[in-house]
C-alpha positions as CSV (number, residue, x, y, z in Angstrom):
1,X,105.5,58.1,-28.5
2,X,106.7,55.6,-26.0
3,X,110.2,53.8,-26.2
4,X,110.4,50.4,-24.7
5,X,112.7,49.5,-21.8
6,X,114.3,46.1,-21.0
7,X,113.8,45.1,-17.1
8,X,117.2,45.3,-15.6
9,X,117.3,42.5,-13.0
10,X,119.1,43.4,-9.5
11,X,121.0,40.8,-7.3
12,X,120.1,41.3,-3.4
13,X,122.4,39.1,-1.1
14,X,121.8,39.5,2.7
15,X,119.7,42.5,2.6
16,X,122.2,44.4,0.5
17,X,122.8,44.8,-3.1
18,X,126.7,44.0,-3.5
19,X,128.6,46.5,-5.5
20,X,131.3,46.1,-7.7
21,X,133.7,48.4,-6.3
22,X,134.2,46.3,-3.2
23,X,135.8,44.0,-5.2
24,X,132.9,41.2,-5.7
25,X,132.5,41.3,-9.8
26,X,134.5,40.1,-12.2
27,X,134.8,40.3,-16.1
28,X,132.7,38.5,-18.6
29,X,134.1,38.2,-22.0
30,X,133.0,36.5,-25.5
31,X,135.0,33.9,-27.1
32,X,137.5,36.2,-28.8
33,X,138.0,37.9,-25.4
34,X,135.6,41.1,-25.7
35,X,134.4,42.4,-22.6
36,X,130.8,42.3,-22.1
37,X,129.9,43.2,-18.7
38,X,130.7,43.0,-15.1
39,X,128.7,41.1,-13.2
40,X,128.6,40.4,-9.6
41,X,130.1,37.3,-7.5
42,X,126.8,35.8,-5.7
């Protein structure tokens, strides 16, 4: 049995993937103001 898996796309800025603990993400949110994700500033 095989499951299937979603390709999870990566952001690569000057030879570095930027992490979101340095402070370079912020918060997505829905219309009612759920969080979704974090994604990262390009």
């Amino acid at each position: 049995m095989r499951l299937d898996v979603m390709k999870t796309y990566k952001l690569y800025i000057g030879g570095a993937f930027p992490r979101s603990e340095s402070g370079r993400s912020y918060q997505l949110k829905d219309k009612r103001g759920n969080f979704i994700a974090n994604p990262a500033l390009a």
